[in-house]
C-alpha positions as semicolon CSV with decimal commas, in nm:
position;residue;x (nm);y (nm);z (nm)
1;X;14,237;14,337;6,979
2;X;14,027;14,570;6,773
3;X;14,003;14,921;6,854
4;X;13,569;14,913;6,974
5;X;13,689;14,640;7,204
6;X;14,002;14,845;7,352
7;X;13,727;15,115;7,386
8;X;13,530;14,892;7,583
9;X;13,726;14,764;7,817
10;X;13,858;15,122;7,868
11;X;13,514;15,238;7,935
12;X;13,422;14,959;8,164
13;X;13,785;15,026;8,358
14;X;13,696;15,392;8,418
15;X;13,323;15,314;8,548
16;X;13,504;15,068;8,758
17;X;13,750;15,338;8,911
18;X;13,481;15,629;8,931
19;X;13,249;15,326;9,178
20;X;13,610;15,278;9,376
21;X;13,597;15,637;9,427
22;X;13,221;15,667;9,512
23;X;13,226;15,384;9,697
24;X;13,560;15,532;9,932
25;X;13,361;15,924;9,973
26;X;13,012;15,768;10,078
27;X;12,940;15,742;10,449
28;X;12,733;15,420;10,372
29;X;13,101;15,215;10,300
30;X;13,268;15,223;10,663
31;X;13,566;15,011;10,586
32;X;13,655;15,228;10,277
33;X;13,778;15,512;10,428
34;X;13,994;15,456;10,757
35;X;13,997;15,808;10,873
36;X;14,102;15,866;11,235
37;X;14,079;15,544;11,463
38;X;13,768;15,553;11,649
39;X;13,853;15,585;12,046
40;X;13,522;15,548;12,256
41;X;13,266;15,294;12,166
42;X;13,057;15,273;12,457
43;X;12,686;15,249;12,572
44;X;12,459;15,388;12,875
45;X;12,367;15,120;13,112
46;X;12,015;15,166;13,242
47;X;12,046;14,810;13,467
48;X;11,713;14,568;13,467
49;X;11,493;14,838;13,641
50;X;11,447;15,113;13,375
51;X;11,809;15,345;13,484
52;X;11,679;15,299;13,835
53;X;11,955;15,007;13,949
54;X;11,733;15,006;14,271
55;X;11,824;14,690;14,382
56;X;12,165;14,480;14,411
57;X;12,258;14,255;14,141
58;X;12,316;13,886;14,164
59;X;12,594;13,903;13,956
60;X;12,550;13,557;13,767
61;X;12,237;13,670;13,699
62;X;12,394;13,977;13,603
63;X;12,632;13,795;13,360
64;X;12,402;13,606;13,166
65;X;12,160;13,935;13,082
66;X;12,493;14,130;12,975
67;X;12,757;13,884;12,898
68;X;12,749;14,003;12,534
69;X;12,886;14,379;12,642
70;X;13,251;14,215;12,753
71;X;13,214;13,948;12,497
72;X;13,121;13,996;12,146
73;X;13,215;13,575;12,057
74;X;13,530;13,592;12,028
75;X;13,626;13,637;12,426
76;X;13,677;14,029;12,386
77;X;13,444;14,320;12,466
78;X;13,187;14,458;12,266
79;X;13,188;14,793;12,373
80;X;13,517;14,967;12,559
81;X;13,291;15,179;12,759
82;X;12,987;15,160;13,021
83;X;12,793;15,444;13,159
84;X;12,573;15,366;13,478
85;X;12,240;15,558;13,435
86;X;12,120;15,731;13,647
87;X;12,230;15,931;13,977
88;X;12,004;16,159;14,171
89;X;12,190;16,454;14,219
90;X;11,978;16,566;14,476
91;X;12,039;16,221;14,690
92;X;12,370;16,285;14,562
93;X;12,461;16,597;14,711
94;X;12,235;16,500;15,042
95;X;12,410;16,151;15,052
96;X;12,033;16,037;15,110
97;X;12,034;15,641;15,231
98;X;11,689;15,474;15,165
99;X;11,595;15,135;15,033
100;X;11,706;15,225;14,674
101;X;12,034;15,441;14,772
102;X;12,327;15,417;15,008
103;X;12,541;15,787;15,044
104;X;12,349;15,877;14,724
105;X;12,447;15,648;14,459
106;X;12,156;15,367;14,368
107;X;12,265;15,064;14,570
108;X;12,301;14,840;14,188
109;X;12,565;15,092;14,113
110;X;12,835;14,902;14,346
111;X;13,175;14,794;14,301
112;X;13,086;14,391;14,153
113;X;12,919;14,568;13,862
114;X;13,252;14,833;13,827
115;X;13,488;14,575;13,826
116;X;13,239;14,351;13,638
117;X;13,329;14,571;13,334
118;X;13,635;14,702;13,460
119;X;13,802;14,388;13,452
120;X;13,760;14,309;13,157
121;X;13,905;14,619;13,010
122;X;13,597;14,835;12,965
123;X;13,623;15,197;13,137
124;X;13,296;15,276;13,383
125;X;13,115;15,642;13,428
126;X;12,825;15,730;13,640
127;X;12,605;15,980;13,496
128;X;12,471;16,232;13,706
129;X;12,066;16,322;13,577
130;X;11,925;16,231;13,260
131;X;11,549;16,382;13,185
132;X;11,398;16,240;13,462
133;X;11,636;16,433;13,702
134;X;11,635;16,804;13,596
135;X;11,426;16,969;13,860
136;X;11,640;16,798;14,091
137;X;11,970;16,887;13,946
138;X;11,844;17,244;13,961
139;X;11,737;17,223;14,338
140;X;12,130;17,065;14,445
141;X;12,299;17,294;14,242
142;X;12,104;17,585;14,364
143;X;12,115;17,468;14,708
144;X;12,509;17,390;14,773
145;X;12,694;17,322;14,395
146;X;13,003;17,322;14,557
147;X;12,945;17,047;14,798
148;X;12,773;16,816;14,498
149;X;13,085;16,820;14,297
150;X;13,297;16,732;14,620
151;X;13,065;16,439;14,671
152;X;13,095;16,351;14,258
153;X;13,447;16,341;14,335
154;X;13,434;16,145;14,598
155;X;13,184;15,885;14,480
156;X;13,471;15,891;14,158
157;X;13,721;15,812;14,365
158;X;13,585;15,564;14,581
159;X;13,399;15,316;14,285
160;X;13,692;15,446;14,009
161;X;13,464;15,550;13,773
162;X;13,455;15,876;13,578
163;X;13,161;16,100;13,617
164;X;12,897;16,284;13,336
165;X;12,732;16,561;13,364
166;X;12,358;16,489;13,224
167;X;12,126;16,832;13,311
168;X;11,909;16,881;13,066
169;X;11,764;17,231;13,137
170;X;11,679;17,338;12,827
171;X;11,650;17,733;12,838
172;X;11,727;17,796;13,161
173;X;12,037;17,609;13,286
174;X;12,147;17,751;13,621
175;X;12,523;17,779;13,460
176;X;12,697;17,999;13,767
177;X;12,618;17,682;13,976
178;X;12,716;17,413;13,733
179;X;13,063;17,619;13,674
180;X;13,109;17,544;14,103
181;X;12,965;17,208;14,031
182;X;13,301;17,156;13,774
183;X;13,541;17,357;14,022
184;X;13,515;17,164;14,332
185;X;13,506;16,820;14,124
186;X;13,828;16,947;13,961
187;X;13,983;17,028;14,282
188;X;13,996;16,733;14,399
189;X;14,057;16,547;14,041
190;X;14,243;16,801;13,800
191;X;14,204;16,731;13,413
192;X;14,414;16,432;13,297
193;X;14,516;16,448;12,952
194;X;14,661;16,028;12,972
195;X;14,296;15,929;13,100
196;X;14,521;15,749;13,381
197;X;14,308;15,809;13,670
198;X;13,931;15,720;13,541
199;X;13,799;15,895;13,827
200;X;13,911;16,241;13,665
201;X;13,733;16,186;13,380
202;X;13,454;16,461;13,357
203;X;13,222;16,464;13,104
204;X;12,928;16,653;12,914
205;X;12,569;16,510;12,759
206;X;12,484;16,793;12,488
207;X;12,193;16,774;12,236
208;X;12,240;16,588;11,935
209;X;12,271;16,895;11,735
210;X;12,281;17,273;11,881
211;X;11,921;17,387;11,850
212;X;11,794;17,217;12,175
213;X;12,027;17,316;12,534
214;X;12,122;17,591;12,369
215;X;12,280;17,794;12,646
216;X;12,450;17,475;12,786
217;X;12,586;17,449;12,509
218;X;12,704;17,742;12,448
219;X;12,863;17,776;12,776
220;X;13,074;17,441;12,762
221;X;13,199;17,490;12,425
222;X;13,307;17,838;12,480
223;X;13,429;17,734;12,831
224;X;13,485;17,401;12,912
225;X;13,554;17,178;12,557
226;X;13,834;17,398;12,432
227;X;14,167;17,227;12,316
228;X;14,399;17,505;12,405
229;X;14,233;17,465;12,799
230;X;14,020;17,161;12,855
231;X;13,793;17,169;13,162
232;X;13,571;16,869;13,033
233;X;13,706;16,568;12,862
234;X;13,457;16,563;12,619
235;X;13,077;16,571;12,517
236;X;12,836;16,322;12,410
237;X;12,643;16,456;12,141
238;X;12,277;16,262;12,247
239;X;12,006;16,060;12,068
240;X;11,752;16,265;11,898
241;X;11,358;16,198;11,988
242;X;11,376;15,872;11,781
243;X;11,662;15,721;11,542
244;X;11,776;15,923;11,205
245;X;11,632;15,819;10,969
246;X;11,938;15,791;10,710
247;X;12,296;15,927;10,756
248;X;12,277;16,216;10,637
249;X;11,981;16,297;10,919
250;X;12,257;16,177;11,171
251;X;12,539;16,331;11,040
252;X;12,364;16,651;10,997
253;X;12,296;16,684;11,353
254;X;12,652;16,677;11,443
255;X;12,822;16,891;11,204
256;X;12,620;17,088;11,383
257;X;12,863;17,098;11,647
258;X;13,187;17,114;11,439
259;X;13,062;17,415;11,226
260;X;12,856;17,589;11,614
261;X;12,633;17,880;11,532
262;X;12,779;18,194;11,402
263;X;12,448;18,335;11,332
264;X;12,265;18,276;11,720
265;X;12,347;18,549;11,992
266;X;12,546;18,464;12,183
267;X;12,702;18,276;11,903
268;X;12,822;17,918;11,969
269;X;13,123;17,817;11,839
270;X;13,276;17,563;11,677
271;X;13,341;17,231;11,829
272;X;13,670;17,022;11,746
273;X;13,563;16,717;11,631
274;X;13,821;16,547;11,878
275;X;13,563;16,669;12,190
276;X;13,259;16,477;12,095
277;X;13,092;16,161;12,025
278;X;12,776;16,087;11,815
279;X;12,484;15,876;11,997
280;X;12,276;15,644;11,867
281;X;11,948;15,465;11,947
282;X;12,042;15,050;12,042
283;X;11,705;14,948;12,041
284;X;11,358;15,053;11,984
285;X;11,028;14,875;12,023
286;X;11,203;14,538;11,892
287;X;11,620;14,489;11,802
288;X;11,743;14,725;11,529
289;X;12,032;14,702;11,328
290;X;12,292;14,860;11,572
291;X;12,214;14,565;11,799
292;X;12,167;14,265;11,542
293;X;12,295;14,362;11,198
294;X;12,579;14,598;11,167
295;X;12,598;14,604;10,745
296;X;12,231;14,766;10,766
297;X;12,341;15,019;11,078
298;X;12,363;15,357;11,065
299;X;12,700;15,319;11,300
300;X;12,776;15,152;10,915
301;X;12,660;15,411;10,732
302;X;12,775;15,689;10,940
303;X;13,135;15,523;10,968
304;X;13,334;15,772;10,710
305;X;13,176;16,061;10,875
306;X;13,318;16,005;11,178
307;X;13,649;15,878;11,130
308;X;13,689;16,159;10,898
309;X;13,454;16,494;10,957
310;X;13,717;16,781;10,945
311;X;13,724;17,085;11,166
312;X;13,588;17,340;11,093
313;X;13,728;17,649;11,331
314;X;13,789;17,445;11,585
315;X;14,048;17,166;11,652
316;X;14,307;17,058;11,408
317;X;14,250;16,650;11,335
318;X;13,994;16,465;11,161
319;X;13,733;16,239;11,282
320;X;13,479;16,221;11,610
321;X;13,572;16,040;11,942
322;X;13,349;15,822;11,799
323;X;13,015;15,638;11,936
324;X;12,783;15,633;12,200
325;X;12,427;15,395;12,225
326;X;12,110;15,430;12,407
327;X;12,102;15,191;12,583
328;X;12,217;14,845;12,735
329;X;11,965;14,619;12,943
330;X;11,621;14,775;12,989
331;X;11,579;15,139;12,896
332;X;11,228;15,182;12,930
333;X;10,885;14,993;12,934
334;X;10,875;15,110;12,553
335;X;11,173;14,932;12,400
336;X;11,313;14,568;12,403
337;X;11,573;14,496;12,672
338;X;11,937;14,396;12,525
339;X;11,920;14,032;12,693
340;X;11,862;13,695;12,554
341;X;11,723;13,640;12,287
342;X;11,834;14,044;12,181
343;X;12,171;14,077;12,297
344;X;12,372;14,315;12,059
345;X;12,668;14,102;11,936
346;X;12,563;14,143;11,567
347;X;12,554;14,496;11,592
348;X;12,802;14,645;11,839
349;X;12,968;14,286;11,850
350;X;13,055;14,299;11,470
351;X;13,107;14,711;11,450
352;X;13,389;14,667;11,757
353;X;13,564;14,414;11,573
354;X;13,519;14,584;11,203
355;X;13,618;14,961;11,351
356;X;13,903;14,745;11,536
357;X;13,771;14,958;11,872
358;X;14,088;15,009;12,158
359;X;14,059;14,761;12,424
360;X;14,123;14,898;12,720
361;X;14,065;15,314;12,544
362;X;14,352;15,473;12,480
363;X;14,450;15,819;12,591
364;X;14,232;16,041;12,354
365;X;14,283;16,301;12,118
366;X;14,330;16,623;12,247
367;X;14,343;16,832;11,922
């Protein structure tokens, strides 16, 4: 061999080992860093009536339009998480009963469609607001708190779902109230580190970064998202106004979280990376990637971030909770619904089996 042709194949090795390394430190290669397993992969449910679930489900019916969230193809679950969207909290705490509502809980969000999911391994939440909700949220919580996170509790107990906390007051959250909203549910369900008992899983919805809920968010990472005293579970960092662009526009948003801000006043601090997922848009005006094409998703791209953003003042382990997606079935008269022909099995289906996502979730990180 003559020496230019050693030095070739030398210099050809070495561009070969600097793209391994490349390849293994960008966040567009999810499979080439491990990081920390990813532990919730789940998706807001807004049922077939735009998060209304005003009516009772025929549940073959139900089955055909979501068969592809507790079977990605291969007979196991595309997502291991479901959140029901939405509850009043107003008809929550009044236990209204109307056409659309029985005790206060929308009359689609019964115990077929629970155990639909549940039964197949998938963990159920309700979620308490969303947008739509927030002068109502502030009216129960400034009329009787208390009493609305007894009846949280209850509705918990009775379905065996978790609960999440979705008030989206921006500037003015009434957080005195909200703190007696968390008390009395906690009363009655204490925090439980094994995740056990799904009805005592409490939960947050925070902005996708920490320049919108500000105080909120202040207050429940200060408060109630610490790892030396957990009052939450954890927060779901939400979708922004439309999806990131890239992932560095997603990933920016929630470092965010795990570096808070120092520089506001009050400051917030620092979230461990351990308390929050990341959220996602599932589809827009038509099927996106993160429904129908997982190598050209951002939950692709965003992959290494995840599994391996490190704390930063906050929290000792590597890597998010992991995902969250706006949303199953029919989110709004503006986007596609996820049912034939756009169910999600190419996105989520394909990302659950690549990130090898728990089935039923595991006890989560606590640190």
């Amino acid at each position: 061999m003559s020496i230019r042709h050693f030095l070739t194949i030398l210099v050809v090795l070495v561009v070969m080992a600097a793209v391994s390394v490349a390849r293994s430190s960008s966040p567009g290669v999810a499979s080439a860093a491990a990081g920390t397993p990813i532990q919730i992969y789940g998706a807001w449910h807004c049922g077939d009536d735009f998060c209304i679930w005003g009516t009772v489900r025929n549940m073959t019916e139900f089955d055909q339009k979501n068969h592809w969230l507790i079977d990605r193809g291969n007979g196991a679950p595309s997502v291991n998480l479901v959140i029901l969207s939405f509850v009043n909290p107003l008809k929550l705490l009044n236990k209204t009963n109307d056409s659309q509502t029985v005790n206060g809980v929308p009359i689609g969000m019964n115990q077929a469609v629970v155990d639909y999911f549940k039964s197949r391994g998938v963990r159920v939440m309700l979620s308490i607001g969303g947008i739509t909700f927030v002068d109502d949220w502030n009216t129960a919580l400034a009329t009787n708190a208390t009493q609305l996170g007894l009846n949280a509790a209850e509705v918990a107990q009775q379905l065996g779902v978790g609960i999440e906390i979705d008030y989206e007051e921006n500037m003015n959250p009434n957080l005195p109230a909200l703190q007696a909203f968390i008390d009395a549910y906690r009363s009655q369900l204490p925090y439980d580190a094994t995740g056990n008992n799904h009805a005592a899983r409490l939960t947050i919805d925070l902005a996708a970064g920490d320049r919108w809920l500000i105080p909120l968010t202040t207050k429940a990472t200060t408060d109630w998202l610490t790892t030396a005293n957990p009052v939450l579970d954890y927060a779901n960092a939400m979708v922004t106004a439309r999806q990131p662009r890239n992932a560095a526009e997603a990933t920016g948003h929630w470092q965010e979280h795990v570096d808070g801000k120092p520089n506001y006043a009050p400051p917030i601090p620092p979230l461990a990376p351990a308390k929050f997922t990341g959220s996602l848009w599932l589809v827009g005006r038509r099927a996106i990637p993160e429904c129908t094409d997982f190598a050209n998703s951002l939950q692709n791209s965003t992959g290494n971030f995840v599994q391996n953003v490190a704390p930063n003042g906050a929290g000792t382990t590597p890597g998010m909770l992991g995902y969250m997606f706006w949303a199953a079935e029919c989110q709004g008269t503006r986007a596609v619904c996820t049912t034939p022909p756009n169910t999600c099995e190419g996105g989520m289906g394909v990302a659950a089996q690549t990130y090898n996502i728990p089935i039923p979730m595991p006890p989560l990180r606590q640190q």
